[in-house]
C-alpha positions in Angstrom: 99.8 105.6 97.3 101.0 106.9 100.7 99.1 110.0 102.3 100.6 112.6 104.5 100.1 116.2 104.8 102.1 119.7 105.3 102.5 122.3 108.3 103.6 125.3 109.1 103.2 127.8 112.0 99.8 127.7 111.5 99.1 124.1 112.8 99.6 124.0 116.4 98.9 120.5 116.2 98.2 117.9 113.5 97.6 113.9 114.0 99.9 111.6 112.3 97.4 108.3 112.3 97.2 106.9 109.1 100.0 109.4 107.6 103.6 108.1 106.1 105.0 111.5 105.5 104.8 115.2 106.8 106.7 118.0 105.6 107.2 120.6 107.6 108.3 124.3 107.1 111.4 125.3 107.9 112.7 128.5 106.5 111.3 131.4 104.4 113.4 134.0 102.9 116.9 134.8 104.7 115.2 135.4 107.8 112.3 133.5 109.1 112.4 130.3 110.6 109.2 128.4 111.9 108.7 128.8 115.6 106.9 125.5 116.1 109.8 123.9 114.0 111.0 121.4 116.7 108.0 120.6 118.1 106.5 119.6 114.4 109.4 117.4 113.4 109.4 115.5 117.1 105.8 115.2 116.8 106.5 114.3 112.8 109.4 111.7 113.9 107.4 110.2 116.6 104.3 109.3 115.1 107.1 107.1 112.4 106.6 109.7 109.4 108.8 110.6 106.7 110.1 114.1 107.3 110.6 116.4 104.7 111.3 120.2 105.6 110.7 123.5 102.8 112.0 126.7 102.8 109.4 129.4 101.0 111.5 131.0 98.2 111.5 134.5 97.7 113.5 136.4 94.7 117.2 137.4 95.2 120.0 136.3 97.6 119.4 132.8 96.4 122.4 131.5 98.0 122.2 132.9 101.1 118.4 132.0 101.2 120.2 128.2 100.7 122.6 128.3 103.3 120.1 129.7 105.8 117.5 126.9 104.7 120.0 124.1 105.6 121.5 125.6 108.8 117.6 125.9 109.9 116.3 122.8 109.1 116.8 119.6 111.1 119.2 117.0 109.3 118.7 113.0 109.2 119.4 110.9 106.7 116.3 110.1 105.3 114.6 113.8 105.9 113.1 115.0 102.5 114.2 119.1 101.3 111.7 121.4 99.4 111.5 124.4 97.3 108.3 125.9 97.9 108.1 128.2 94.7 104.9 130.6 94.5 103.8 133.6 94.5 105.2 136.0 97.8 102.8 137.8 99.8 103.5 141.1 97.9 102.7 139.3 94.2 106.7 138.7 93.0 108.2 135.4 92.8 111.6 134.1 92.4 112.9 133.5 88.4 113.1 130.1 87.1 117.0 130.8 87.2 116.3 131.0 90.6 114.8 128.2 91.5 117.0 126.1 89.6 120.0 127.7 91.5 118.4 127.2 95.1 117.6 123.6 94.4 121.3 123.1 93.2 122.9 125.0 96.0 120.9 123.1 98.4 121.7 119.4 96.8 125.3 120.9 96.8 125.1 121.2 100.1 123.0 118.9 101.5 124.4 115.6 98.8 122.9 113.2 100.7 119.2 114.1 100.7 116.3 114.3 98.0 115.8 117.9 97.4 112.4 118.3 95.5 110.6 121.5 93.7 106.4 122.2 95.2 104.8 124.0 92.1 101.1 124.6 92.0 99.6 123.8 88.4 100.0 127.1 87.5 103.1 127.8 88.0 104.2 124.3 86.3 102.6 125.1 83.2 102.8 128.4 83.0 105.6 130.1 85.2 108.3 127.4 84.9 110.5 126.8 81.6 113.1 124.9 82.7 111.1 121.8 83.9 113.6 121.4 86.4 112.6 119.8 89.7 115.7 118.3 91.3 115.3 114.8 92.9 111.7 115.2 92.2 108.1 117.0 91.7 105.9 117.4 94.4 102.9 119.2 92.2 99.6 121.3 93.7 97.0 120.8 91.9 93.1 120.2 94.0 91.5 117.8 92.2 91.1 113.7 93.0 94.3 112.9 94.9 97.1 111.1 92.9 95.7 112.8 89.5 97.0 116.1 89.4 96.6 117.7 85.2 99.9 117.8 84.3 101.9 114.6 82.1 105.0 115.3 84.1 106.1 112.6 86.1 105.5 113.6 89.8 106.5 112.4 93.2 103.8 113.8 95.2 100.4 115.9 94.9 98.7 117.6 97.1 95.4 117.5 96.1 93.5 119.9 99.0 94.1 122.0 101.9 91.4 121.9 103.6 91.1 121.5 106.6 95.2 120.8 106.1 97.7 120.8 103.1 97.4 117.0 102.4 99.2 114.9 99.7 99.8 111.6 98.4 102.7 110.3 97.3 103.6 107.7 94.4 105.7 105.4 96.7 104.2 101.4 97.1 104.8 101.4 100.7 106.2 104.0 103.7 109.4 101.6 103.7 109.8 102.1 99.6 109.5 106.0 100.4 112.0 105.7 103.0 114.6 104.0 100.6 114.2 106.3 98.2 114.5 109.5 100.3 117.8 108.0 101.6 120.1 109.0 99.5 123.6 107.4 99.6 
């Protein structure tokens, strides 16, 4: 199992010994856009992560929430794309309809990347009825990492957030990660 971890504005710094992959956020909404967004994914690329970028889904304007996702975040072959789908700040959340239309939109647009659904527990087993995840599952769920309680096959878990968001991924090797994120 690979371990690497996830940012966002609040990280004004993270170390990338001993991680393979670091997703980073992009986009939230139709209107935000990380500020330390370049600066994460040079300091991402650099260290010789995986990159994967999310955009924090909130309910409505679902296409235009996907077009601004993919005109915000960085583009490289074998960069990873994520649906973060939770709870907002003011206690709504985008339907599953929803989310099954963002992650289609972006793979529509994006076709040659891995776009992947981020689900706590909760909302796996309770929220979503559709079971649809695109490319692939990346499942929160802080218990021992790589054994998340669900029987859905995942791709990655993040097990904690403390100190950071940090996750492990099902992938023999940074390489085999690498191969599969590349898509075409």
């Amino acid at each position: 199992m690979l371990h690497g971890i996830d940012v966002s504005t609040y990280q004004t710094s993270f170390d990338t010994d001993g991680v393979s992959f670091v997703f980073i956020k992009a986009t939230e909404g139709h209107t935000y856009v990380n500020p330390r967004l370049t600066a994460q994914t040079k300091q991402a690329r650099d260290g010789g992560c995986v990159v994967g970028f999310y955009h924090f889904l909130w309910p409505g304007n679902i296409t235009t929430q996907a077009e601004y996702f993919v005109g915000k975040a960085p583009e490289q072959g074998s960069d990873l794309l994520a649906v973060d789908w939770e709870s907002t700040g003011e206690g709504t959340h985008a339907s599953n309809s929803e989310k099954d239309h963002f992650i289609r939109e972006v793979k529509r647009l994006r076709p040659h990347h891995r776009v992947l659904l981020y689900a706590n527990r909760n909302f796996w087993l309770n929220v979503d009825t559709t079971s649809y995840a695109g490319d692939g599952l990346w499942i929160a769920d802080y218990v021992t990492a790589g054994k998340p309680r669900i029987k859905a096959k995942w791709r990655f878990h993040q097990y904690t957030d403390h100190p950071l968001d940090k996750s492990v991924a099902d992938f023999s090797s940074k390489a085999a990660l690498r191969a599969w994120a590349k898509v075409g």
